[in-house]
C-alpha positions in Angstrom: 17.4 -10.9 -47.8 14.1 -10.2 -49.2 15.4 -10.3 -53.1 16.7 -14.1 -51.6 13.6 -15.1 -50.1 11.3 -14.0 -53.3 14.0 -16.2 -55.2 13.5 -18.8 -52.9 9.8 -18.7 -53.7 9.9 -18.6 -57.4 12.4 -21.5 -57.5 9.8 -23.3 -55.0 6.9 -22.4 -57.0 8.4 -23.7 -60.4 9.7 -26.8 -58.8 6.1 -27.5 -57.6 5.3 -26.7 -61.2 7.5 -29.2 -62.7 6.6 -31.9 -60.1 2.9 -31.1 -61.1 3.3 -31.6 -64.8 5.5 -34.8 -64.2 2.6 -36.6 -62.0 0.4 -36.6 -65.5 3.0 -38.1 -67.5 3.4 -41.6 -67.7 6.7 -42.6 -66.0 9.4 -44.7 -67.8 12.5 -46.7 -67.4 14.4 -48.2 -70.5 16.6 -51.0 -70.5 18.6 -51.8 -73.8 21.4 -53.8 -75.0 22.2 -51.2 -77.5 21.5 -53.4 -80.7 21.5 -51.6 -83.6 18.2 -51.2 -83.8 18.0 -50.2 -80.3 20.3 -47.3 -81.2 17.8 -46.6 -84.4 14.9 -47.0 -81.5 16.9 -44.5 -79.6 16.8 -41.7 -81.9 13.0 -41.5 -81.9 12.9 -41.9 -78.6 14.7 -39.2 -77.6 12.6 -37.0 -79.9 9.7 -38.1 -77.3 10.7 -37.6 -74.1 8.8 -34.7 -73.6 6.2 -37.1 -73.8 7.2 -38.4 -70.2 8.8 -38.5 -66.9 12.0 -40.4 -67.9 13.3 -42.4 -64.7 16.3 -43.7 -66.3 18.1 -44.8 -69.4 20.1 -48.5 -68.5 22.1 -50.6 -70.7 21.7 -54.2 -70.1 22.9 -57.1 -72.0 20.8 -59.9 -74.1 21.1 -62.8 -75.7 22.7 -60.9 -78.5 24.6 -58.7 -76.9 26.9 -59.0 -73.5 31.0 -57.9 -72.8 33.0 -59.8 -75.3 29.8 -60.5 -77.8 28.7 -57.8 -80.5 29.3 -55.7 -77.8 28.7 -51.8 -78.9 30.2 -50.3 -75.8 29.5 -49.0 -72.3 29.0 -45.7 -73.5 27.1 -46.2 -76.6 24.5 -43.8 -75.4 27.0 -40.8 -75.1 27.2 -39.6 -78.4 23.0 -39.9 -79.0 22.8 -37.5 -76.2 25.7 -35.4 -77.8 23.8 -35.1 -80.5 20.5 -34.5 -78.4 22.3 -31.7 -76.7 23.0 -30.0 -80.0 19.3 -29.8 -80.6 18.0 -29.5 -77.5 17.3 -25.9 -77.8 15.4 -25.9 -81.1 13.2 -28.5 -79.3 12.4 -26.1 -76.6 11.0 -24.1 -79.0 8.2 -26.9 -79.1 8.1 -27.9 -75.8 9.6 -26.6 -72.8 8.8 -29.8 -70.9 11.8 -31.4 -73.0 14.1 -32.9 -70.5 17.7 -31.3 -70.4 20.4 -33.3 -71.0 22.4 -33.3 -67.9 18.5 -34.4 -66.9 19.0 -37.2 -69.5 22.9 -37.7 -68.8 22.8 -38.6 -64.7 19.6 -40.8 -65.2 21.9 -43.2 -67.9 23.9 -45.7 -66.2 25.3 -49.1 -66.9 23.6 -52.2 -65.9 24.2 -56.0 -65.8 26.4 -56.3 -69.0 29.0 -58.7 -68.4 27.0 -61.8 -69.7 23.8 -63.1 -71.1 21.5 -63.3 -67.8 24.1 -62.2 -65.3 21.9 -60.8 -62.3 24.6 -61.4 -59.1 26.3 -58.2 -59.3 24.7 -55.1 -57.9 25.0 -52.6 -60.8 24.7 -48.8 -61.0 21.3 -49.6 -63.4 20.0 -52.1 -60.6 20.6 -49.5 -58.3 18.9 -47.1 -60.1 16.3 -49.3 -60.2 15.6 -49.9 -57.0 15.8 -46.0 -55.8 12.9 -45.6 -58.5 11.0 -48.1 -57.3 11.1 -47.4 -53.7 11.3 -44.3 -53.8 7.3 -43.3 -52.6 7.0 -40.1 -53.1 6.0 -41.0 -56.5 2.8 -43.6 -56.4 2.0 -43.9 -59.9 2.9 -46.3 -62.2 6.1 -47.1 -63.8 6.7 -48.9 -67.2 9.7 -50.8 -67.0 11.1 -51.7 -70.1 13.0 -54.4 -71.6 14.6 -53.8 -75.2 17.1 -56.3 -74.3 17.0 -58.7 -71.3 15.7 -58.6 -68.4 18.8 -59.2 -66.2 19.1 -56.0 -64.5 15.5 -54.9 -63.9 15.6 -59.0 -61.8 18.8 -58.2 -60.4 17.1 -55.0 -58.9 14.2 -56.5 -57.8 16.1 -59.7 -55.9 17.8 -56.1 -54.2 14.3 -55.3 -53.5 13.3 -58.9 -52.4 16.8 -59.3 -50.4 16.5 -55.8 -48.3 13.2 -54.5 -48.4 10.9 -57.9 -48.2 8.3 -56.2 -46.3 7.8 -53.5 -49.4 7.6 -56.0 -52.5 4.0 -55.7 -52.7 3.7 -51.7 -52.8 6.7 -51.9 -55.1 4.7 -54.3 -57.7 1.7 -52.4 -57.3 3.5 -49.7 -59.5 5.3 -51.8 -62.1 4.0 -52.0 -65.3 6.4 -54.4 -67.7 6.8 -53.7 -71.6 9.4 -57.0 -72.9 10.9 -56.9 -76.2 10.5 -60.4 -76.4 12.4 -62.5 -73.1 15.8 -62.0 -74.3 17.5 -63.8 -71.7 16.1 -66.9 -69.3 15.7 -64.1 -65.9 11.9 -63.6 -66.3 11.2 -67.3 -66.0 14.0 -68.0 -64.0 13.6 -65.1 -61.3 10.7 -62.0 -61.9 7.7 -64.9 -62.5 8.8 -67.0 -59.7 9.8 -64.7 -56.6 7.3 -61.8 -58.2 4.1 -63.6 -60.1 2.0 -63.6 -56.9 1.6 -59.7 -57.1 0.2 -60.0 -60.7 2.3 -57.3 -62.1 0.7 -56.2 -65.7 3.2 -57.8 -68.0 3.1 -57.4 -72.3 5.8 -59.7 -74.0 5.7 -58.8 -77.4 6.2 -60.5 -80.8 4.7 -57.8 -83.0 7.4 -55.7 -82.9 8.5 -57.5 -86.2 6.1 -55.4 -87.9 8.3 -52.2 -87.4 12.0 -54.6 -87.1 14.6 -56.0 -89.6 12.2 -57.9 -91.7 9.6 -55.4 -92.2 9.5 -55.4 -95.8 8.2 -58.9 -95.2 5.7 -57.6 -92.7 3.9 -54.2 -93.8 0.8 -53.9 -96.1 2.2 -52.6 -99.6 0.1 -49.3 -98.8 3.0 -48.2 -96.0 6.0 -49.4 -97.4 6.6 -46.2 -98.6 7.1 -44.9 -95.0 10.0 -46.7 -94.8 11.8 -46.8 -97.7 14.7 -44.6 -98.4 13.2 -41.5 -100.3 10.8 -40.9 -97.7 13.3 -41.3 -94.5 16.0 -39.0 -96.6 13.8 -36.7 -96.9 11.7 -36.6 -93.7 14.5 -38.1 -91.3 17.6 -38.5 -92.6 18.8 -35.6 -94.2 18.9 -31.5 -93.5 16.9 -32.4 -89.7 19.8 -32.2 -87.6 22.9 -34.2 -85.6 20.3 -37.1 -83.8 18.1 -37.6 -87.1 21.5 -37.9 -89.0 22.8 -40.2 -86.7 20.1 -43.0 -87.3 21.5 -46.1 -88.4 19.5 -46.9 -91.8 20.3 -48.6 -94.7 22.6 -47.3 -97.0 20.1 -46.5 -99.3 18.1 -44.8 -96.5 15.5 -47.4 -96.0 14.3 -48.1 -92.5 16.3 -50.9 -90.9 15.2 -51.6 -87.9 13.3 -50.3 -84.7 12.4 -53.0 -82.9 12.3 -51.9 -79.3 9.9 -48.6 -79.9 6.7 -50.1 -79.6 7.9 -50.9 -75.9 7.6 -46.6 -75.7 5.1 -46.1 -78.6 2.5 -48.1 -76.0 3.4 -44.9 -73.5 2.8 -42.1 -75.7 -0.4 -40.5 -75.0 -2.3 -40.0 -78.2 -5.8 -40.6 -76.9 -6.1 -44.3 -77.4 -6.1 -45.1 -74.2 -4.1 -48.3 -74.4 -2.2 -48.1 -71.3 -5.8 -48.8 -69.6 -5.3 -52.6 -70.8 -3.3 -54.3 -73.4 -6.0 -55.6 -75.3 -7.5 -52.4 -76.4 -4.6 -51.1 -78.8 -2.4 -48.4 -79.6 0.6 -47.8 -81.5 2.8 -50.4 -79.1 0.3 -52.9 -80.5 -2.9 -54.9 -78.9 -1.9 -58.5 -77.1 -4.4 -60.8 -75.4 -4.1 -62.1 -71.7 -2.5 -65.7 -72.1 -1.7 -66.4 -68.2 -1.7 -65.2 -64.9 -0.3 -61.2 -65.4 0.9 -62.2 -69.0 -0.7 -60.6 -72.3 1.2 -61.8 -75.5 0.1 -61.2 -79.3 -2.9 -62.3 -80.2 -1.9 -65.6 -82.7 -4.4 -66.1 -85.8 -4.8 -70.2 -85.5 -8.0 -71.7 -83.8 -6.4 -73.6 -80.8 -3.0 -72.3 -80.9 -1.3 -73.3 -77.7 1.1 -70.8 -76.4 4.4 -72.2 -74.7 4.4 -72.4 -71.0 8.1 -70.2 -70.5 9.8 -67.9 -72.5 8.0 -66.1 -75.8 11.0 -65.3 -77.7 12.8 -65.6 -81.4 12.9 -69.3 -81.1 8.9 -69.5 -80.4 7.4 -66.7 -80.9 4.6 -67.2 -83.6 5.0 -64.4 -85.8 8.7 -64.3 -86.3 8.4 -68.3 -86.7 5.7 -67.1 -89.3 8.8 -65.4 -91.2 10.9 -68.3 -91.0 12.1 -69.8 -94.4 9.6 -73.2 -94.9 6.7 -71.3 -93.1 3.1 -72.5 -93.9 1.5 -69.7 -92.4 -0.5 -67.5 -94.6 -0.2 -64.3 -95.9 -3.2 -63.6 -94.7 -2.8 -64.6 -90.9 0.4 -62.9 -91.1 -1.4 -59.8 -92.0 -4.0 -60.0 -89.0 -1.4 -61.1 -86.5 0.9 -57.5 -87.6 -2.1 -55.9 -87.9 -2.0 -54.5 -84.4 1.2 -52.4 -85.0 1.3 -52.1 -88.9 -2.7 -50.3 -88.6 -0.6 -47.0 -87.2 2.3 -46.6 -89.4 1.3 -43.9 -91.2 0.3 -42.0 -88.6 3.5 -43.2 -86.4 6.1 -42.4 -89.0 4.7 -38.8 -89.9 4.5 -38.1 -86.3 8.4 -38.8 -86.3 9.1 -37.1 -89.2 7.5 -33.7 -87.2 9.4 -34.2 -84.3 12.3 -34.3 -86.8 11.1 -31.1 -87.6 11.4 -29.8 -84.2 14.9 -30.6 -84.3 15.6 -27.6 -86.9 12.7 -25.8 -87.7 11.0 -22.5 -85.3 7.7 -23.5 -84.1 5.6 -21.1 -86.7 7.3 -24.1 -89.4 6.7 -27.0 -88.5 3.7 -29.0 -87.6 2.1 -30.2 -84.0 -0.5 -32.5 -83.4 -4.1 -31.3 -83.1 -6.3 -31.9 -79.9 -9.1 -33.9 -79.9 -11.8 -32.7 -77.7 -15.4 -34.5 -77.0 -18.4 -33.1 -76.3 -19.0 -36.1 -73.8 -18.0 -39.0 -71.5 -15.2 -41.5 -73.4 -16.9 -44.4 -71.5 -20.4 -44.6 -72.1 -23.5 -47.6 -71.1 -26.9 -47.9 -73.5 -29.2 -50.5 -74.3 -29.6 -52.4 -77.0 -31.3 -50.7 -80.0 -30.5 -46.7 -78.7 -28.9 -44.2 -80.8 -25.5 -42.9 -79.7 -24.6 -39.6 -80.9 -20.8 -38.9 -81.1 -19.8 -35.6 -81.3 -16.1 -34.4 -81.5 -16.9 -30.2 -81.4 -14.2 -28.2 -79.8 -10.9 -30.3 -81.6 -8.4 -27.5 -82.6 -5.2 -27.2 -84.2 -2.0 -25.3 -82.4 -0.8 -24.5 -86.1 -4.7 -23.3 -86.9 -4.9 -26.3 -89.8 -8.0 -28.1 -91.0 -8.9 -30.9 -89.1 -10.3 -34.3 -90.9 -12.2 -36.6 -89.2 -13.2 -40.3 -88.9 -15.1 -42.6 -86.8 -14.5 -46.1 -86.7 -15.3 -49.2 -84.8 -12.4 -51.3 -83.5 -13.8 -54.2 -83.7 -10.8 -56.7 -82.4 -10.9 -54.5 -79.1 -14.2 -54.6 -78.6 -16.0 -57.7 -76.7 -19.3 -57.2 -79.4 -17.7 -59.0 -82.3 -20.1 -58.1 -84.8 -20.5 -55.2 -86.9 -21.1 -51.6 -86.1 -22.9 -49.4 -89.2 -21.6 -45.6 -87.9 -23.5 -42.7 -90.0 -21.7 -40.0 -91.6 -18.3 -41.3 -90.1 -16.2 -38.5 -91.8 -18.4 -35.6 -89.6 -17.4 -33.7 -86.6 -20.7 -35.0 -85.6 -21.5 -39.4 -85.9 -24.0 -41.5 -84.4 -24.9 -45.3 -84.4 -27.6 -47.6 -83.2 -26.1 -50.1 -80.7 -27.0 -53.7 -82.2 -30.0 -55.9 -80.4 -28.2 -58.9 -80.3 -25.3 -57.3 -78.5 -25.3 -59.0 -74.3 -25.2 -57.2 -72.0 -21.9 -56.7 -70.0 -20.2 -56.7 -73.8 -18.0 -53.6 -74.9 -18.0 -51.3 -78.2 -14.9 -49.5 -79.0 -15.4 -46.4 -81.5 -12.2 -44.3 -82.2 -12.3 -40.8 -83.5 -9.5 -40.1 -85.4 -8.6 -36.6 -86.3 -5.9 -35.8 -88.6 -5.0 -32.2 -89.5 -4.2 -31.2 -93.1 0.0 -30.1 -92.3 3.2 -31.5 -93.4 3.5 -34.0 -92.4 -0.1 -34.7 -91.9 -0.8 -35.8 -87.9 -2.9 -37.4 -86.2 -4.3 -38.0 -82.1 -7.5 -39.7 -81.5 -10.0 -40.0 -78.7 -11.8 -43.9 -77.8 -15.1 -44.0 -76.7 -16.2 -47.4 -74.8 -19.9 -48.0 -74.7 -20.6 -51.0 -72.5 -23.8 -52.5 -72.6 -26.4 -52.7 -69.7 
């Protein structure tokens, strides 16, 4: 009885544990229409979701993909979690917050497939959906997110609207939306008519183009290489294991398409705090506030009027930008990218180590250092004072050397003019705050420490000095 009890305890004590280590994690919900490049988007996520507390895996349908249309199966998702199985125990090795896959396995369901837009029928996603939402022993936020339509993320919330009227506030407090572009008419037709009043923090994003099927078109010649076949063979590809061989590339190995990760690249924390507002940047991209709750992609032309409905292939600037007969500029192609092609480096060798993790013992392969400051991320000054940075006490798990560079993020930050940082490759920086900046105006400076392994990776920390 005893033996029982002391069980009993243990079992208690770890699930406490886990719950603990959950509630700092951002939480996540995926919805896909399982593109091709959602299934390429797929892979890497799964190589992250130790990053998270994952809610639920859904497939949905699109514009491009419903029952009878391109359609790649209701159980598409099976044999990527086959293959995640297979390698689940190497990852442990890494991590041991790695989800299991029977974790993985009851959390994917099937959503609203039948048709483009179809949100009538009550679906095992929408369902799934709902119980997240409402379910209040969890209060912080969840990113919802749409790599295909929205269908069944509305048809879950008209659920919500239908039987629980008198909880649609507290449920919208915690939703946080991440679009793949509006893939089908339900957002405008449904979610921002019945749900715009509660504000809900909503990203529609075009820049994924930078990391989708025409990113040869899109990325600076200076990380193409990331991309193209000899690198993914070798870092992805080949000799990492069942998931990295199931990637759908090219046939020569180049990168084809990954559209839909910058909706989970925003939620990885790497110390960029961009999930504190879209506008400040991280590997998911920057986007401006357009509307009411809606930040879209910044757009490089003085006056540019965004469209009043949906922001999607027919409209949206920078894939109109790609269009045959464009007179855009290489140039504002290049700033309007910029936001999402800034990080590929850095993005694409952090995959390659978690490809690593899929085959190699942890004394092999490499692991991001920790960035550590020796004070406050958000700071206030005066014009014309001195701000020392100091970025003392950043290790690395694997003991490596650790690089580092300051740098001032200029499009995040309110000041618009020109920050001179001393000795920006030091542990140690300073810079003098400029006297024409207002007061009420923000500075963004981003550490960035990179350590010297193979593949070489990177985490940061952003400091925000607002002036008084």
């Amino acid at each position: 009885m005893k033996i029982r009890f002391v069980l009993f305890l243990l079992a208690s004590a770890f699930a406490l544990l886990a719950n603990l280590a959950a509630a700092n994690k951002p939480r996540v919900l995926v919805t896909s229409d399982g593109e091709i490049d959602d299934q390429c988007s797929l892979v890497r996520f799964l190589l992250y979701t130790n990053e998270w507390d994952v809610e639920g895996i859904v497939t949905s349908s699109s514009q491009y993909h419903y029952h009878g249309h391109r359609w790649p199966g209701d159980d598409w998702i099976e044999p990527y979690l086959n293959a995640y199985e297979k390698i689940y125990p190497n990852l442990l090795k890494h991590d041991k917050a790695y989800p299991s896959p029977s974790y993985l396995r009851v959390r994917t369901v099937l959503g609203n497939v039948k048709t483009e837009g179809e949100m009538e029928e009550i679906s095992a996603g929408s369902q799934l959906i709902v119980k997240v939402l409402l379910d209040d022993s969890k209060p912080q936020p969840i990113w919802l997110q749409a790599w295909g339509g929205t269908n069944t993320i509305a048809r879950a919330l008209k659920t919500i609207e239908e039987k629980h009227p008198n909880r649609m506030a507290e449920v919208a407090k915690k939703i946080r939306f991440y679009f793949i572009w509006e893939q089908d008419e339900t957002y405008q037709s449904y979610i921002r008519p019945h749900w715009g009043k509660y504000d809900i923090p909503t990203i529609i994003s075009d820049q994924f183009e930078a990391i989708a099927y025409r990113w040869k078109q899109v990325q600076p010649q200076s990380m193409q290489s990331y991309f193209e076949g000899p690198w993914m063979k070798a870092n992805i590809l080949e000799n990492h294991g069942p998931l990295c061989s199931s990637y759908k590339a090219h046939d020569n190995g180049d990168f084809r398409s990954e559209g839909d990760s910058p909706a989970f690249l925003h939620t990885i924390v790497t110390g960029l705090r961009n999930m504190e507002s879209p506008d400040w940047g991280g590997w998911g991209g920057r986007y401006i506030k357009v509307r009411e709750n809606t930040w879209l992609d910044p757009v490089p032309v003085e006056g540019y009027q965004y469209p009043k409905g949906r922001w999607y292939g027919s409209n949206g600037w920078g894939r109109s930008s790609l269009r045959e007969g464009s007179k855009t500029t290489e140039q504002q192609r290049g700033e309007y990218f910029k936001p999402m092609w800034r990080w590929s480096d850095a993005m694409q060798n952090d995959f390659a180590a978690r490809a690593d993790w899929s085959v190699l013992p942890y004394n092999k392969a490499n692991h991001p250092p920790v960035v550590k400051l020796q004070h406050a991320e958000d700071l206030s000054s005066a014009p014309g004072k001195k701000i020392k940075l100091n970025a003392k006490g950043s290790s690395d798990p694997d003991g490596d050397t650790l690089t580092y560079q300051w740098w001032h993020y200029r499009e995040a930050s309110t000041y618009k003019g020109a920050i001179d940082i001393e000795t920006p490759d030091k542990q140690t920086a300073s810079f003098t705050v400029p006297k024409d900046a207002g007061k009420g105006e923000s500075i963004h400076i981003i550490a960035e420490v990179s350590d010297n392994g193979v593949p070489v990776l990177t985490r940061y920390r952003r400091i925000v000095l607002t002036l008084k």
